[in-house]
C-alpha positions as CSV (number, residue, x, y, z in Angstrom):
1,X,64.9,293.9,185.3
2,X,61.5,294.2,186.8
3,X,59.3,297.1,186.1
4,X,55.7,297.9,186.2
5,X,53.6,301.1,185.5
6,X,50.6,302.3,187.0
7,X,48.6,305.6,187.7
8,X,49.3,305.1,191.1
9,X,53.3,305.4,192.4
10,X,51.4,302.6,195.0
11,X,50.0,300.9,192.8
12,X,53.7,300.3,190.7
13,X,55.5,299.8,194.4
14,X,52.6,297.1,195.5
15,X,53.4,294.9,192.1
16,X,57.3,295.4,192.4
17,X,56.7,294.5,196.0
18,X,55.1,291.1,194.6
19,X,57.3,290.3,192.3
20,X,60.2,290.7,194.9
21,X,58.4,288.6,197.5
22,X,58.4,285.6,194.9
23,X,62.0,286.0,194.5
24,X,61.8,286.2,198.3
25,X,59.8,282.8,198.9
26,X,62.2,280.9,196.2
27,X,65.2,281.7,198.0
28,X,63.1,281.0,201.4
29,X,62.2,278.0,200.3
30,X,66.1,277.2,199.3
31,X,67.4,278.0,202.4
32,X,64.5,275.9,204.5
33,X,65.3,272.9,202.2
34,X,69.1,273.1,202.9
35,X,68.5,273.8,206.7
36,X,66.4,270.2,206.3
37,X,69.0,268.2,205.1
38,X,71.3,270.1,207.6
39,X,73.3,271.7,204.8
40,X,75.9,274.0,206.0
41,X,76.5,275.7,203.3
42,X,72.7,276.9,203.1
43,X,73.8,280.6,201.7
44,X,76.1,279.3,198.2
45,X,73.0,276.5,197.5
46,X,70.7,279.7,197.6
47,X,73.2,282.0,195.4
48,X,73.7,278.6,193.2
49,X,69.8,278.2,192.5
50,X,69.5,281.7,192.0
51,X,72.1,282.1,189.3
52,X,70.9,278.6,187.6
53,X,67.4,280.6,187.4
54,X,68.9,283.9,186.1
55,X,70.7,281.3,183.5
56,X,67.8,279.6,182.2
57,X,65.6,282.7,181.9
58,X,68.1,284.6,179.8
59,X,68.7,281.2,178.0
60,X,65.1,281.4,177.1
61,X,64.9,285.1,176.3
62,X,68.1,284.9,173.9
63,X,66.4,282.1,171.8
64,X,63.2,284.0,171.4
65,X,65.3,287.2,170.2
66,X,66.5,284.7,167.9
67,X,62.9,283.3,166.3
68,X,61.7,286.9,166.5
69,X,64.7,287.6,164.2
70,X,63.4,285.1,161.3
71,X,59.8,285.1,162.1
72,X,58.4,288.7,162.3
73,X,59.1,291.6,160.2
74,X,59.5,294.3,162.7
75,X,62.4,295.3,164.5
76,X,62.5,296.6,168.3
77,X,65.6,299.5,168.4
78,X,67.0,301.4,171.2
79,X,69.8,303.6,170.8
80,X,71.6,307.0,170.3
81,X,70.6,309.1,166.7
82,X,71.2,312.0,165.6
83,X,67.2,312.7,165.4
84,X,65.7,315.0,168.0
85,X,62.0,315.1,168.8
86,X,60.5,318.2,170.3
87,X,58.3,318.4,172.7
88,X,54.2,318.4,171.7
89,X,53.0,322.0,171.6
90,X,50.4,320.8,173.5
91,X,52.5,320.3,176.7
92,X,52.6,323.5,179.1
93,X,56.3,324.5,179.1
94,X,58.4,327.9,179.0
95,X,61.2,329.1,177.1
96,X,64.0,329.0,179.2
97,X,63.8,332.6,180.1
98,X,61.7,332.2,183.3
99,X,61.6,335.6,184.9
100,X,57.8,336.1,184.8
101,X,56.7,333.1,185.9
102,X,56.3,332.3,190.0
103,X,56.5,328.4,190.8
104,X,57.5,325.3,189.2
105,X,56.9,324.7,185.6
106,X,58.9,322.6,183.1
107,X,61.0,324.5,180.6
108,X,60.6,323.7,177.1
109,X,63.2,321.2,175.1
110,X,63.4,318.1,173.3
111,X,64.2,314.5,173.6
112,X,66.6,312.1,171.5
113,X,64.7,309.3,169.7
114,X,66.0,306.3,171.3
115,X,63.4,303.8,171.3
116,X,61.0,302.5,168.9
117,X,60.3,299.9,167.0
118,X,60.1,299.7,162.5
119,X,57.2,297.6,161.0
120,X,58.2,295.7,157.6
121,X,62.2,295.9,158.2
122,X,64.5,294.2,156.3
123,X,66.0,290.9,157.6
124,X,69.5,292.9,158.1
125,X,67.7,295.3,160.0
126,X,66.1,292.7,162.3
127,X,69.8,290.6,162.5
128,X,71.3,294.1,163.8
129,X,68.5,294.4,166.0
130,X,69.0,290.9,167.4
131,X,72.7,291.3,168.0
132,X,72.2,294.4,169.9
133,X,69.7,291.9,172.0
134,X,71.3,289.6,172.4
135,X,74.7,291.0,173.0
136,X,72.9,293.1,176.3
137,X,71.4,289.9,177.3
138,X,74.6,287.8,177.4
139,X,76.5,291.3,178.8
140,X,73.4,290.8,182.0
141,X,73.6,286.8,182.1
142,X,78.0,286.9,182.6
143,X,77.5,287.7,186.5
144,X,75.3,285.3,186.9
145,X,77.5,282.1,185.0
146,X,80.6,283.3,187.1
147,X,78.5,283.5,189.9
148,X,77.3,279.7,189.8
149,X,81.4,278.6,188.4
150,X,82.0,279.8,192.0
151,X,79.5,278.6,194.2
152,X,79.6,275.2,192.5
153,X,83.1,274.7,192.8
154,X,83.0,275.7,196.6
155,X,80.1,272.8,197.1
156,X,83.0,270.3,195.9
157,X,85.7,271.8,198.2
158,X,87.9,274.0,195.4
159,X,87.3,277.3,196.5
160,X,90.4,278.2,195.0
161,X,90.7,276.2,191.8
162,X,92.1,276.9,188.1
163,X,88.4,276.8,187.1
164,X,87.3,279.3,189.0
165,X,90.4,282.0,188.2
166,X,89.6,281.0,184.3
167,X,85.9,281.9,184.4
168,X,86.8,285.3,185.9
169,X,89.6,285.9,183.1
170,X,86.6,284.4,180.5
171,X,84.2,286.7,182.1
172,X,86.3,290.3,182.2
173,X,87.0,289.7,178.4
174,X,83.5,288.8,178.0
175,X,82.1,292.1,179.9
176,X,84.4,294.0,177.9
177,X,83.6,292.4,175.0
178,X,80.3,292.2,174.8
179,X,79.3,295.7,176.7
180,X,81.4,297.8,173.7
181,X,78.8,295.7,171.4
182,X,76.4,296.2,173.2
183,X,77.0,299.6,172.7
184,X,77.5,299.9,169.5
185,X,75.3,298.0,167.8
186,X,72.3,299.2,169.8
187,X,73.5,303.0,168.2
188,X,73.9,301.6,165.1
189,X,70.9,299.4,164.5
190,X,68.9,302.8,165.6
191,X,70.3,304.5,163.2
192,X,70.1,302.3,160.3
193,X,66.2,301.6,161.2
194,X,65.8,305.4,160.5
195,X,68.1,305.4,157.5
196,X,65.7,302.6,156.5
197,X,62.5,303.8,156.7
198,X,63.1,308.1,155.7
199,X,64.6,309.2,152.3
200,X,68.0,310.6,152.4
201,X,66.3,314.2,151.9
202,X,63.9,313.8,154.7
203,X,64.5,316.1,157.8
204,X,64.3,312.4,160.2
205,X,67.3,310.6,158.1
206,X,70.3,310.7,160.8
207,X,73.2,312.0,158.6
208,X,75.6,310.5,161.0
209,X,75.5,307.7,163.1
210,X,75.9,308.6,167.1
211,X,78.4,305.9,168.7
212,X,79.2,306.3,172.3
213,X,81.0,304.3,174.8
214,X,81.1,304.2,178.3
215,X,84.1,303.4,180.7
216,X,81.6,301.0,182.3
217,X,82.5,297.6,179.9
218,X,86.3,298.4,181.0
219,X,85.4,299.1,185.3
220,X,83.5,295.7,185.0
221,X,86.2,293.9,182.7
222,X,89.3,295.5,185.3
223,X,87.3,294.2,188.4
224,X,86.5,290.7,187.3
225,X,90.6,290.5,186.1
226,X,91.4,291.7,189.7
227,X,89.2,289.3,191.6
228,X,90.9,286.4,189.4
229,X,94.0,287.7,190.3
230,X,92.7,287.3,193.8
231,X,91.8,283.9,193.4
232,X,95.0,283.1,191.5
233,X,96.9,284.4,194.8
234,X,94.7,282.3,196.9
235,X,95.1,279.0,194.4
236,X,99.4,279.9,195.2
237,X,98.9,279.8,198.9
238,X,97.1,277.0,198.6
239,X,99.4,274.6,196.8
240,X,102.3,275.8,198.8
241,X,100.5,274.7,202.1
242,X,99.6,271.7,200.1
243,X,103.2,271.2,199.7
244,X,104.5,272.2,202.8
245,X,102.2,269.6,204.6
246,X,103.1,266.9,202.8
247,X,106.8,267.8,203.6
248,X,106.1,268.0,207.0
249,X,104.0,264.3,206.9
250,X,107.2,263.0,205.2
251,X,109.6,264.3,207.7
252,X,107.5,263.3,210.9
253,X,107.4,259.4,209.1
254,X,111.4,259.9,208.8
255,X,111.4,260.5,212.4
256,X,109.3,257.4,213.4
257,X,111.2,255.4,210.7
258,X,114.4,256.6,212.7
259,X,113.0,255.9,216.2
């Protein structure tokens, strides 16, 4: 994910802008260097050096989350609670009855705290934390690793191979996997930083913990199992060609054995 904040809206669309045009020049660069060597298959060595990237990075990014878990004493949270934050009396808002006021103004509510961070958390904390982590970052990296399966065993001619169909079966149980986890944990670990840090009597200790989860982990799981079934039907095809022409080589050396 790339994101950038600025006063300006150009100033945040001129850095995003950057950031995409170095995507931009290593896939250029790719493509140029497969067009040299007079690669036809210029597109799958792009989407191959891509996905190796997008592999490393969250390689690297896992095993900091990691050290961060045994080397720092804060934790980094993000999830639902049951804690609600108002907004600052200082904002300019209305109740929601707006029938004296002309033009647009924000109506007054509150926010869910979802993101922040505890200082001096307990290691259990900071494991709970890290498997949230690390259980989005694998749930973001599993596109990518089915992505290169593919592309690499198209370079070597097996478009349609067992290896491929068992990465996308490993992948949908992996999406589903990992995106309930991600899920859940993330709620969880919120909650247990705030259970952490306020007494049980305090106003800001969540009384419940807020678990949610989305149909998203099962859409992603259901279309990775249908594209493997895909592939599977293509592998079929393909060995019954496979068969059929060698029946058809040993009929047509029958016939010149005959002649």
């Amino acid at each position: 994910m790339i994101t950038f904040g600025s006063d300006s809206v150009w100033d945040s669309l001129r850095l995003i802008g950057i950031s995409l045009a170095v995507v931009a020049v290593v896939i250029g660069l790719v493509v140029w260097i497969g067009r040299r060597r007079g690669s036809k298959t210029v597109a799958l060595d792009a989407a191959l050096t891509i996905s190796g990237m997008w592999i490393i990075l969250n390689a690297i990014g896992g095993i900091f989350i990691i050290v961060k878990v045994f080397q720092v004493d804060w934790a980094e949270l993000s999830g639902r609670t049951l804690v609600w934050l108002d907004w600052p009396a200082s904002l300019p808002c209305l109740e929601p009855d707006l029938s004296t006021t002309n033009g647009a103004i924000l109506t007054c509510g509150s926010t869910e705290l979802t993101d922040f961070s505890v200082a001096h958390a307990s290691f259990g904390l900071r494991a709970l934390a890290g498997a949230a982590q690390l259980s989005t970052g694998i749930l973001a990296t599993i596109p990518a690793i089915i992505l290169a399966v593919i592309c690499f065993n198209t370079l070597r001619g097996r478009a349609f191979s067992r290896t491929i169909t068992r990465a996308l079966v490993g992948g949908a149980i992996a999406v589903l996997v990992f995106g309930i986890a991600s899920e859940l944990l993330s709620s969880i670990a919120a909650t247990a930083g705030l259970r952490e840090v306020f007494p049980p009597d305090s106003e800001w200790y969540p009384p419940y913990f807020q678990l949610t989860v989305t149909p998203l982990p099962f859409i992603g799981a259901l279309m990775l199992a249908a594209l493997a079934g895909v592939f599977r039907q293509g592998l079929r095809l393909q060995h019954e060609r496979d068969a059929l022409q060698r029946t058809n080589a040993a009929l047509e050396d029958e016939t010149r054995g005959l002649v």
